[in-house]
N, C-alpha and C positions, 0 to 999 in steps of 0.2 A: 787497585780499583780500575773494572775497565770502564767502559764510554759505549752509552748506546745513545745512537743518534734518538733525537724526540722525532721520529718521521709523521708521526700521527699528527702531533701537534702542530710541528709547519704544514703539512698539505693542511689543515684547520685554517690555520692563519693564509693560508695562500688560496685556498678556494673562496672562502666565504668573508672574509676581511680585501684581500687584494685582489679580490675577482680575478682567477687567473683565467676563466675563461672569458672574459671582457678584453686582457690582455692579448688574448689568441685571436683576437677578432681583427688585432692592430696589422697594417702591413708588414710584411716580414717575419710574424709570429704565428704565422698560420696553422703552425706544428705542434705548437705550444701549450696547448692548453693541459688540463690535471691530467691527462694520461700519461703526458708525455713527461710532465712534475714529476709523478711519480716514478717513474722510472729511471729516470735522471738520480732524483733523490737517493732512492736503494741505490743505486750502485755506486754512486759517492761515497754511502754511508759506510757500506763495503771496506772502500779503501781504509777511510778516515778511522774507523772500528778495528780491522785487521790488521793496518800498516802502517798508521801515523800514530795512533795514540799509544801505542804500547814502546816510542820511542820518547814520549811526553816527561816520566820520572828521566831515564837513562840522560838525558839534555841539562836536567839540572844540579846531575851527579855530577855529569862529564860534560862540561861544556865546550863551545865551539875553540879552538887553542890559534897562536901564532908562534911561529917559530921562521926567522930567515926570512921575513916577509911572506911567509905563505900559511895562508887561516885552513886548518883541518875543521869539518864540521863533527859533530857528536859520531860518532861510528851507527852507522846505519842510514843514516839525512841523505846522504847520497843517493843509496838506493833508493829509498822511499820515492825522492824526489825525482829520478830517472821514471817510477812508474807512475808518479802524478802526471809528467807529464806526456808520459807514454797514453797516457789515456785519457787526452786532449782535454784536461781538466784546467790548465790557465787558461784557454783558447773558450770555456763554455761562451761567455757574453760577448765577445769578438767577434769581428765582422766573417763572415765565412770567406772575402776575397783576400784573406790575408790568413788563411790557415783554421780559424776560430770558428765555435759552431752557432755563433748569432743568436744564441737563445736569450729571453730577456735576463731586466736584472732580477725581476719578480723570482726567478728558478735561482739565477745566480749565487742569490745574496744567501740563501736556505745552503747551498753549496759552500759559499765563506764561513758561514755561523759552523758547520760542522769540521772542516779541517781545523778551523781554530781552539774547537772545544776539543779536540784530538790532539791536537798541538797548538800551543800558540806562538812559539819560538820559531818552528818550523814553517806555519801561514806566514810568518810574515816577507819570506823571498817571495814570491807570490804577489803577494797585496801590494809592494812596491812596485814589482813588474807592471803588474795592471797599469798603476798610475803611470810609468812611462808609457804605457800602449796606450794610452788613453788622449796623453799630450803629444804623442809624434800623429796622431789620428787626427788632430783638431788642427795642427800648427806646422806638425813637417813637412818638408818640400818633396814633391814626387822620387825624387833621389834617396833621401832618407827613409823614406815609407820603404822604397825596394829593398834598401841596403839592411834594415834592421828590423821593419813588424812580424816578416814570418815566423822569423828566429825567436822574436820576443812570445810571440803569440802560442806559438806550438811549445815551449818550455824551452827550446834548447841553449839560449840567452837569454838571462836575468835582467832587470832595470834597477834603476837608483832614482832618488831624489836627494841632489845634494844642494840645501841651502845653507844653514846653519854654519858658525865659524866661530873660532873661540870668542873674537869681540861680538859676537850679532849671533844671540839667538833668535828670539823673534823677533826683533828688531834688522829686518832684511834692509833699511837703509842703513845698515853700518856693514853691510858686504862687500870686501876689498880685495876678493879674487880675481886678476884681473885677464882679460884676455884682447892678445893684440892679431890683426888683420896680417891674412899672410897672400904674397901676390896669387896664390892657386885659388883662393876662398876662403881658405881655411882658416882656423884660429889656432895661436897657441895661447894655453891657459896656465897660468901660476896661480898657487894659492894652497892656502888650509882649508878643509873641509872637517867637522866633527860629527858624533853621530849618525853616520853614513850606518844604517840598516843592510845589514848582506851586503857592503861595501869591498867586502870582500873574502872568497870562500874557495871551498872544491867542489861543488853541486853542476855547474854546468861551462862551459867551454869558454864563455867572457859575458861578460860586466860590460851592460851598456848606462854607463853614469848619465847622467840628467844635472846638470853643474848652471848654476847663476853663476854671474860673472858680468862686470864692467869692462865697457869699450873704452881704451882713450878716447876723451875728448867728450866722453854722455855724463850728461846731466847729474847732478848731485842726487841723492837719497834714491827713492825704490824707483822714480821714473828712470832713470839711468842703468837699469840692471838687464841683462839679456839673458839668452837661454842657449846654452850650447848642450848635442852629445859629443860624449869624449871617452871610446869603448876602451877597455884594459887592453886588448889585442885589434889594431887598425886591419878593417877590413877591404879585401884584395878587389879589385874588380869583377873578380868572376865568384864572389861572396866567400872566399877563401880566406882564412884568417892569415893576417902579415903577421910584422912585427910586433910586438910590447911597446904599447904607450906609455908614457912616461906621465903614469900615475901611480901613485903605491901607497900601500898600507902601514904605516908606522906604528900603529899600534889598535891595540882590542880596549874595551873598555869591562872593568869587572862590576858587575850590576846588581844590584836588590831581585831582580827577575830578570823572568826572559833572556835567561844563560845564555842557552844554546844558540839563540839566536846574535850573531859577530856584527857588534854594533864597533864600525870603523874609525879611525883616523883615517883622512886619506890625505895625500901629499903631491898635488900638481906642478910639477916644471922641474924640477930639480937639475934634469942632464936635458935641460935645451926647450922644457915645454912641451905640454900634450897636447897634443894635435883635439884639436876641436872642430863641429862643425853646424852653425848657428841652426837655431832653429825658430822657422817664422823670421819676423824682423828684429833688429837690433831694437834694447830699450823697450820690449816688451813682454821682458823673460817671467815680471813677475805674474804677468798677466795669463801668460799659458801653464807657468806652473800652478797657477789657483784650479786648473782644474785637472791637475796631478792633484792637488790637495784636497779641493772635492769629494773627490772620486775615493783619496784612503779617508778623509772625513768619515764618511760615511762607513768605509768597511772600520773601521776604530770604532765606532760603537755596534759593530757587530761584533766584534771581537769583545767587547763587554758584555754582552748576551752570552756567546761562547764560552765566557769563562764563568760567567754567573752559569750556566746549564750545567758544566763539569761540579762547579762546587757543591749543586745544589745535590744530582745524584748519587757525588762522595760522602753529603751530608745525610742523604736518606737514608743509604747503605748500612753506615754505622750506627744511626739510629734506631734501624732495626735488630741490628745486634747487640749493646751495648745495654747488658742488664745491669741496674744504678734503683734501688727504691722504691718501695710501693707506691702506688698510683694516690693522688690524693683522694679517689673516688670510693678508695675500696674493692674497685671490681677483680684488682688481682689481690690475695694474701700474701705474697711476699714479691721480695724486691723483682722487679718486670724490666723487659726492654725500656729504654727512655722515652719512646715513639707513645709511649703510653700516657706521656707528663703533656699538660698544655702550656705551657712557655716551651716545649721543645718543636709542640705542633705550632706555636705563634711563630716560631722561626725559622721552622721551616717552609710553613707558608706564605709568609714573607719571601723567603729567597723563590717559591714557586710564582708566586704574583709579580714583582718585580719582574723576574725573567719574559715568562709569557704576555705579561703586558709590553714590553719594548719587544720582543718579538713581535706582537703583533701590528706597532706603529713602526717599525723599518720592515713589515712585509710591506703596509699601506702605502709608506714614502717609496718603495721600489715601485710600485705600480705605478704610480703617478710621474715618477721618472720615466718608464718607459712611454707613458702616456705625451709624456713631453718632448720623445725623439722622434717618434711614432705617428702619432696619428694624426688622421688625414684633416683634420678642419686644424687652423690656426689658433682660433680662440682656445678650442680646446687643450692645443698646445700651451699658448701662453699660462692658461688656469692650472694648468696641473705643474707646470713651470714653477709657478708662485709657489705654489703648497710644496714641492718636494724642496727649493731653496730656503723657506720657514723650516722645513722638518729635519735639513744637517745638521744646522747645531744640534736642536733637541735628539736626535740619534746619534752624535757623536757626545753632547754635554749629558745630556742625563742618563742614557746607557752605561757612560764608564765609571761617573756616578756613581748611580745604583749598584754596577758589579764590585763597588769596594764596598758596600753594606753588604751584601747578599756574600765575598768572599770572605769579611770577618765571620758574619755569621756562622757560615760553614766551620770556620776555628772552632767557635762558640757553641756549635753542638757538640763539637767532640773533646769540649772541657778540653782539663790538663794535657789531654792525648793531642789535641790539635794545634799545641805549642811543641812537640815531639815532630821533626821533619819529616821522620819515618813515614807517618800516617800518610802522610801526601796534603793535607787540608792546607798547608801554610806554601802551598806552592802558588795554589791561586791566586790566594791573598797576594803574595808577592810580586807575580805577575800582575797581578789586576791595576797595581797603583801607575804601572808607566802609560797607560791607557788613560787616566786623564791630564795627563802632560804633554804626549809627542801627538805631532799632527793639531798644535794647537791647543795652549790648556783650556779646564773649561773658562775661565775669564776671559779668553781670545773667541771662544765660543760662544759667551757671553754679551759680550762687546758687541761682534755680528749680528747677533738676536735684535740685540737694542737699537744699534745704529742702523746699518743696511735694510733688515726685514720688519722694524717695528716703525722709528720713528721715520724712516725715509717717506713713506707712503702712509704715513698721518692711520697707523694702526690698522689698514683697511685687511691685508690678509689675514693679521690675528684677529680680525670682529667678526672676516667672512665664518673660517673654519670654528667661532665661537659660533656662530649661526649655526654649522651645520651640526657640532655636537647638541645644540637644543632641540634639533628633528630627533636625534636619538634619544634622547630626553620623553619626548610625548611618545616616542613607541616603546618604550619601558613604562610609562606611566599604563601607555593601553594595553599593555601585555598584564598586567594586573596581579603576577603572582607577586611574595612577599619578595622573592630576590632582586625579581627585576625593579619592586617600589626604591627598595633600599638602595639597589644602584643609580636609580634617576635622582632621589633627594640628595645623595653626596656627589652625583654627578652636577644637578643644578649648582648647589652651592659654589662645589669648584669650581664651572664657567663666569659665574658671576665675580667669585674674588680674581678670576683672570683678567676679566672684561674691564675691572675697576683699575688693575697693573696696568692692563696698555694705554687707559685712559692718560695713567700717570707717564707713564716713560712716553708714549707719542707726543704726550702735550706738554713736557716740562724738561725731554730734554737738550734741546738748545736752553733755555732759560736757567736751568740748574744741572747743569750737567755732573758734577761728583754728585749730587744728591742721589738722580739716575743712576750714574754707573755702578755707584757703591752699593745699587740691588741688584745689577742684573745678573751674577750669578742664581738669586735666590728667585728672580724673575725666570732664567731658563729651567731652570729644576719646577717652577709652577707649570710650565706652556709645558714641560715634558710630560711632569704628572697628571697634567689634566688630558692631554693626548693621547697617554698610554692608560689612563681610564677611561675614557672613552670609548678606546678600539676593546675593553675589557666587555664595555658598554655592550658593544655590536657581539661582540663572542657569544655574549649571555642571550640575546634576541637569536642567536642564531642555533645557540645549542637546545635551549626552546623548545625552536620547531625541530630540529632534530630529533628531538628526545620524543616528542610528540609523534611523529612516526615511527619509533621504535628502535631507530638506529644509535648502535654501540652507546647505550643507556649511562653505562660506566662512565667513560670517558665524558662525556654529555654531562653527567653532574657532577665530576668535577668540576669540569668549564665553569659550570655557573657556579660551586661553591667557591670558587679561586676567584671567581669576578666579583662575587658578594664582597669575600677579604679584602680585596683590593679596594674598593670603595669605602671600607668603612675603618681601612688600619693604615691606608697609605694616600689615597683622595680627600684624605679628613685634614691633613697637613697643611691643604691649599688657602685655606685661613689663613695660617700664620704668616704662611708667607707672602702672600700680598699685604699684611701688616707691616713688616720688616722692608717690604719694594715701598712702599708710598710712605710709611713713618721714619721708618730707622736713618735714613741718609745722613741728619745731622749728626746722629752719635757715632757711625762712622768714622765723619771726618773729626768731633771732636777734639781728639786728644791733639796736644801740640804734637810737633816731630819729635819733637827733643825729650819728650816724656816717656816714650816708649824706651 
């Protein structure tokens, strides 16, 4: 099965949902606007279509191996990965003074969602890197920035985030890696690390790790924890790679998904201690790494669009060949394609809406991210600040979410066949489930929602952004065809059972806290669904006038027949579940401990 990028569909989502030329308007973005999307786009697509995805099956046949401490990746990852970054494809969003071409994350993110639906084993050396570029850019010291971003930026060195250790998974106040002060500066660091992502491989010349670790002598739990790098190979003065640090690989971990990709042990100190080198101040490691965490936050629920877009065109594929039964209509006499049945159409319009709906709420949260590095009035920054920190969880929680519905489904079109490996359909699936676990499950995702973005500020962001989906509301209402009614009635409803959640979690949860907590899963998946209905909302006003001019008619009604679906098979949900946030908390916590 191959991979065509949806290009139509993001430049849709990026012109007319993310303003990309509002974006080009911002300083620094001057270039940027849809022509320059576009082209970008195609030649990404390029790669990801011609050179990544056709190594997508072979990664899970043959996955990444260790042998003598030293990780082979799938035969071909190399190369691929030589010409990704031969053609300054980790460096798109990166500053240009360090190698990258500065483009926003608006173009970016359209860039992640495709290598990943190409590969998702292989995105993720990459998506890591980022997050190191991300936190030597915020936190490193002019020394570091020289010694390590070009390298990180242009591909030619990989990054890490290593927090996790066998006692403390996400519990980062039980991290006991410890690093002690050496008279040059330096640190040496001892410790376990697990789960290390391309922690270790053959793809590029060194491993620049990203390691939490404790000072003698710092505080107990997460205020006590710092942030060191600590490269596989210490580099020379004159950026010339020395000796082998004394960090190694002990072992690979064998996974449910995402083979190919060499999820590590790693092993600090053994023969004297790896040289480390702080970054920022001591005791505030947890702090710069949250926005390594951020940053793959958000690419993690791109990578749940990505693999919901693969499944959904492996699931189209075979539905239009797979003849099974005459239609219940009649219209054919004998047994027809399945594309012909409507529960085959329920499902896979389903996995259509799903996709394009959160596509089109992580185009909207890119914008307003760059809106918030960007542009020149303050306020504006702060506001668009607010809304893109509301919108990680829901782009990381209900993205990866939805791609484990949208990647059974995919099974579930192709029946018996899609429990058969061969087919390719149970690969997504597979893959899709580590997506909402690492980078924070969705309950950590959840938690945030509640705590940080809802109750800290007594609901005001979730009321404003419920305000502004009610503007979209009366220009559905005034657009007056049957599609856009149906989407404003299911649109209303949903903001109101939203509006009625945060009433409850802002107002009750200091007072009854397990009541709150025990919804706010079901609480993120409302704010997501009603979000990614919404932006379904604006697609539908936008394809409209679209269609109304004359332009690409097809595609045009689709849009609005997929936004109708989505309002009335997936925005219908939003009842139940502000029932389950404001009623269910006791039954919850009901049962004894000892009963289960």
């Amino acid at each position: 099965m191959t991979y065509s990028a949806p290009l139509k569909d993001m430049l849709f989502a990026m012109e007319h949902l993310a303003q990309i030329d509002q974006v080009a308007q911002l300083p620094g973005f001057e270039e940027a606007g849809l022509e320059t999307a576009q082209a970008v786009l195609e030649e990404c697509a390029k790669l990801c279509e011609g050179v990544v995805a056709p190594l997508n099956l072979p990664g899970d046949v043959a996955p990444s191996s260790l042998k003598d401490g030293v990780v082979t990746t799938t035969a071909g990852f190399k190369q691929a990965f030589r010409q990704y970054a031969e053609g300054g494809w980790q460096g798109l969003q990166h500053p240009q003074d360090f190698g990258g071409q500065g483009l926003p994350k608006t173009i970016g993110a359209a860039c992640v969602e495709m290598l990943n639906s190409a590969n998702l084993s292989f995105a993720l050396c990459p998506l890591l890197t980022d997050g190191a570029i991300e936190a030597l850019l915020t936190a490193g010291s002019d020394e570091l920035k020289a010694t390590y971003l070009e390298k990180l930026v242009t591909g030619e060195w990989t990054g890490t985030m290593n927090l996790t250790e066998p006692q403390a998974g996400s519990d980062l106040a039980l991290v006991r890696t410890k690093a002690d002060p050496q008279p040059d500066g330096s640190y040496k660091v001892f410790g376990t690390k697990i789960f290390i992502t391309y922690g270790e491989h053959d793809m590029a010349e060194n491993i620049v790790h990203l390691v939490l670790a404790r000072v003698a002598g710092a505080p107990e739990g997460v205020k006590g924890i710092s942030l060191f790098v600590v490269p596989k190979f210490l580099v020379n003065k004159d950026g010339s790679l020395g000796a082998r640090n004394d960090v190694h690989c002990v072992s690979i971990e064998h996974k449910m998904g995402i083979k190919a990709s060499p999820t590590a042990v790693l092993q600090y100190g053994d023969n004297g201690g790896a040289i480390g080198y702080l970054v920022g101040e001591e005791n505030r490691g947890l702090e710069y790494m949250f926005i390594m965490m951020n940053a793959a936050r958000y690419a993690v629920g791109v990578q749940g669009i990505a693999v919901a877009e693969r499944s959904y065109q492996h699931a189209v594929a075979y539905a239009r060949e797979r003849v099974q039964s005459r239609p219940v209509d009649g219209s054919v006499k004998a047994s027809a394609t399945i594309i012909h049945h409507p529960d085959v159409r329920r499902m896979l319009m389903t996995m259509r809406a799903y996709t394009e709906g959160c596509r089109a709420m992580a185009a909207t949260a890119a914008a307003a991210y760059d809106a918030s590095h960007h542009h020149a009035d303050a306020q504006v920054r702060e506001a668009n600040a607010a809304f893109y920190e509301f919108m990680v969880p829901l782009v990381k929680g209900y993205s990866t979410e939805m791609s484990l519905e949208v990647t059974s489904l995919g099974v579930q079109v192709h029946g018996g066949m899609g429990f058969i490996e061969e087919t390719g359909a149970a690969q997504y699936y597979r893959d899709a489930k580590i997506l909402t676990i690492y980078e924070g499950t969705t309950a950590i995702q959840a938690n945030d929602l509640v705590g940080r973005k809802t109750a800290r500020d007594g609901g005001q962001t979730a009321l404003a952004i419920a305000g502004q989906i009610e503007k979209t509301e009366a220009e559905l209402a005034a657009s007056g065809t049957p599609e856009a009614l149906a989407v404003a009635r299911q649109l209303a409803a949903a903001r109101q059972a939203f509006v009625e959640a945060v009433h409850f979690v802002s107002g009750q949860a200091k007072a009854e806290p397990n009541a709150v907590y025990a919804g706010s899963v079901p609480y993120l998946m409302l704010a997501g669904n009603l979000v990614a209905g919404w932006q379904m909302g604006r697609a539908l006003l936008a394809a409209e006038q679209l269609l109304h001019k004359g332009q690409d008619a097809a595609f045009m009604r689709a849009k609005i027949a997929t936004a109708r679906f989505y309002a009335e098979h997936i925005l219908v949900k939003a009842a139940g579940l502000r029932d389950a946030i404001v009623h269910g908390g006791d039954s919850v916590m009901a049962l004894p401990m000892d009963a289960f």
